[in-house]
N, C-alpha and C positions, 0 to 999 in steps of 0.2 A: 042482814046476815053478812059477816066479814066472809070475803076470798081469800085472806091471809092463811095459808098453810100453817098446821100444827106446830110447833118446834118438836116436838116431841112422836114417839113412833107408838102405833098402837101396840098394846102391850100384848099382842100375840106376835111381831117382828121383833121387839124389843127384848131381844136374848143376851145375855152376858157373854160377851168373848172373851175366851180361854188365850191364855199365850201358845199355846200350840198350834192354834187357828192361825195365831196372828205371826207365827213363824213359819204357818205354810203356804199362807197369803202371800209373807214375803220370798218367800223362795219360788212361788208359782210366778208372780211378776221380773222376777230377777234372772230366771230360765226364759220367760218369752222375750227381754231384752238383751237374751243373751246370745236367744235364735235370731233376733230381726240384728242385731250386730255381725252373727256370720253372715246370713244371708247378704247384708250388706259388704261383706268383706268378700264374700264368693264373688259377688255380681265387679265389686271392681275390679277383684284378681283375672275372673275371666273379660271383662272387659279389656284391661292391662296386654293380658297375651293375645288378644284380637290385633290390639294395636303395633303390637309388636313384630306380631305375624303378615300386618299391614305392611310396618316398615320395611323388616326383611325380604318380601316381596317386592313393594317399591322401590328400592336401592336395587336386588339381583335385576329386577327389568331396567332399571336405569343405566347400572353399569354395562348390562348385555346393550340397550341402545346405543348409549354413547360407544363402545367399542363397534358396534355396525357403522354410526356414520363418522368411526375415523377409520375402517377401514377403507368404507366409501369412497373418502377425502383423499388417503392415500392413491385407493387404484386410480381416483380421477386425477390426482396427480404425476402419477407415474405411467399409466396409459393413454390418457386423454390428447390430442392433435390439437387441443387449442393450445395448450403449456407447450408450444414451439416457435423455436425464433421463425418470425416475421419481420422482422423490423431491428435495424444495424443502427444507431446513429456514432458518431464519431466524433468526439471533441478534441481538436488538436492545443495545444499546448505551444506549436514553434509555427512560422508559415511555409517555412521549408514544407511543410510534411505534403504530401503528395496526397489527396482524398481519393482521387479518383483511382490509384495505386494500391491503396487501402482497402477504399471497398471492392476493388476487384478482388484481392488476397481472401478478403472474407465471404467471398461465396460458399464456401462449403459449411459456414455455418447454419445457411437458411434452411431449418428443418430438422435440425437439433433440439432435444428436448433440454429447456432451459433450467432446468434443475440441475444437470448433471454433467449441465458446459463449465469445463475449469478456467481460470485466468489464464494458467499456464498453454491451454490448449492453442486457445486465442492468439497469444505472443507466440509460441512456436511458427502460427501462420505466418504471423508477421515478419520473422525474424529474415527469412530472405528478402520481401521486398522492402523491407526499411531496415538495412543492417547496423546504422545507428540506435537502435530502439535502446531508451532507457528503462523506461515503465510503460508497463499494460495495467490500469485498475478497473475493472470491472464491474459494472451494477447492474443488476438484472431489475427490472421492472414488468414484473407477471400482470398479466397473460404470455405477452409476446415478445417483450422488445427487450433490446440489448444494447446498456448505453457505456461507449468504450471513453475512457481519456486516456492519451497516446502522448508520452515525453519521449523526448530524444536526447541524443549527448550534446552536451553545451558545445556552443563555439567558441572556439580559443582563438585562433591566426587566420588569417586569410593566408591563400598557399598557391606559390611559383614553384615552378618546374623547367629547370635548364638544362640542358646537357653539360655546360661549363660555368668555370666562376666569372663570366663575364656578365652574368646575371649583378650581381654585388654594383657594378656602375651604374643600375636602375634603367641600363638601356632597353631594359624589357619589362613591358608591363605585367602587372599577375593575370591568371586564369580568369576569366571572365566566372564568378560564380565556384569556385574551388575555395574549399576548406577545410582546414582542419577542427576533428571536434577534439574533448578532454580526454579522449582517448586514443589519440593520432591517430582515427580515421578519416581517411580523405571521403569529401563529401561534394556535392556537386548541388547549388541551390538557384534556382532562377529569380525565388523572391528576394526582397531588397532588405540586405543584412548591412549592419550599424559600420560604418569607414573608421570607426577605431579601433576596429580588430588590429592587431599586430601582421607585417607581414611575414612569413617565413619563406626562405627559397630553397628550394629540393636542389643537390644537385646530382645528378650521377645517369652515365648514359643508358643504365639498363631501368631506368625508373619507367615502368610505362604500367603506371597505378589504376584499379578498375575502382569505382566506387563505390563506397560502403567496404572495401578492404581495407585494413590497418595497412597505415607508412610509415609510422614512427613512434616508437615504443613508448608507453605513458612513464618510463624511468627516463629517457632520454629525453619528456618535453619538459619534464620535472629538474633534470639537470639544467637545461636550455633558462628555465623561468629563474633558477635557483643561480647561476650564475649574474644572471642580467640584473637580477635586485639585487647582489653583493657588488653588482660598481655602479651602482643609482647611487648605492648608502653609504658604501661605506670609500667609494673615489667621487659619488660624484657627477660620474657619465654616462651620462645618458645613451643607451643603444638605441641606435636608427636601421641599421640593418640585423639579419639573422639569417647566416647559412648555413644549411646542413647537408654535409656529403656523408648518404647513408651508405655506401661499402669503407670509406674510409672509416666510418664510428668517430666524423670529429666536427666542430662545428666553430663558425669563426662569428664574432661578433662587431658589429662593426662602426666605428663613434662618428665624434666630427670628421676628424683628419683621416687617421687610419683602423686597423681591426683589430681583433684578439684572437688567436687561433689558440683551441682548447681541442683537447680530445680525450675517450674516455681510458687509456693505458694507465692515466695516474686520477689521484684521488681529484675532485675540484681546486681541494682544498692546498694542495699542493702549486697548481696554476695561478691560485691568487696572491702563494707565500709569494712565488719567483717576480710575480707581477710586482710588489710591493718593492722587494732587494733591487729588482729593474728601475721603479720610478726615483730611488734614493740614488742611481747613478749617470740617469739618462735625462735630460735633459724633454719635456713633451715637444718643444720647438723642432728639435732633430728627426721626430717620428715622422715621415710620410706616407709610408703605405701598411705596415705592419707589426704586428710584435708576436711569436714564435712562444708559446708557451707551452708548449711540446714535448721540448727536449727536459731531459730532469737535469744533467750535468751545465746546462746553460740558456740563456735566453736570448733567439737570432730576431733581427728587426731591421727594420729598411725603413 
């Protein structure tokens, strides 16, 4: 006996289907794929707003956190006793600079909150006991410490001080350690500074200079510099000495043989015409101690 199924339906199953059936068949199939399609459109939509709702939660706590621990950061900043100088170091720049002068000036900064210590604070300290001070730069390195680089004003002359012009014969040595910086302050250094400085000689009896005070106006060393390179170049000669009498406002410059008296009543430029009309009449053999460029109606010399 074959197990092969019938192809065919017995004929009490075997009914003729109408088109009516067979358009309510499809409409019945086509409504249940219509419902498991929202269904499946609900389930993502509400899953979607779960997510969403996830996010927006997530982010409002995140945001809330991070704004707690930058408050946190702030007040540990701004209140906390560790964010306070401890520790000064000091990099000098010239060996004039006094350390031990320095770090005394900077005591008041130990205990300062280092956030809120200015440059300018710092150079204020300093400015009395180093009255030369060029630059204060600043770098903080958190927690504690505070690391300063400390310039000063360049050194121009080395610098004499005489009551008379008998200084100008060299019979008197300079100050042991006196100079002048780019800003004619007189300065007083024990460390060992370069012997090519220029010398200048102060003269005038009421000079009794305190140090780190201005002695000589930075227009008046600028004339001084600016005359001396006009007779390297353009005569020749070489300046060996430089005297300045600070109440008379004049100052003599002084070669091989003899000097050049300049003073500020006329322009420089005026003192180098006459100088010139002098050398086309006067012989340099004749000059031994001076030439007088002074006067504007004439030029006196010995």
């Amino acid at each position: 006996m074959s197990l092969r199924p019938s192809p065919r339906l017995p004929p009490r199953f075997n009914r003729p289907v109408t088109n009516e059936m067979r358009t309510f068949v499809a409409r019945r199939h086509a409504r249940k794929r219509q419902e498991r399609l929202k269904r499946w459109k609900r389930l993502l939509r509400r899953t979607a707003q779960l997510v969403n709702s996830f996010e927006r939660t997530f982010v409002r706590w995140l945001i809330v956190g991070l704004a707690a621990v930058l408050l946190l950061g702030i007040g540990f900043v701004l209140f906390s006793p560790i964010v306070e100088v401890r520790e000064v170091r000091v990099r000098r720049t010239d060996p004039r600079l006094d350390s031990e002068k320095v770090q005394h000036a900077l005591t008041p900064l130990f205990g300062r909150h280092l956030l809120f210590l200015s440059a300018q604070e710092v150079a204020q300290l300093l400015r009395k006991p180093v009255p030369d001070l060029s630059e204060v730069r600043v770098r903080k390195e958190y927690p504690d410490r505070l690391i300063l680089h400390i310039g000063l004003e360049p050194l121009i002359a080395q610098l004499r001080i005489e009551p008379d012009a008998g200084a100008l014969q060299g019979s008197v040595q300079s100050s042991s350690g006196a100079y002048l910086t780019v800003m004619g302050r007189y300065v007083q250094s024990p460390a060992h500074i370069s012997p090519s400085l220029p010398l200048v000689t102060v003269v005038d009896w009421s000079v009794r200079p305190v140090p780190g005070d201005p002695l000589i106006s930075p227009d008046f060393l600028s004339l001084l510099e600016t005359a001396e390179k006009a007779l390297e170049e353009e005569f020749g000669q070489e300046v060996r000495t430089r005297l300045v009498y600070l109440r008379a406002r004049e100052f003599h410059l002084g070669l091989d043989r003899f000097s050049l008296w300049f003073d500020r009543k006329s322009p420089l430029e005026d003192h180098l015409a006459r100088y010139r009309i002098f050398l086309t009449s006067v012989p340099l053999g004749e000059l031994k101690e001076y030439v007088d460029l002074r006067l504007s109606d004439r030029v006196a010399y010995r």
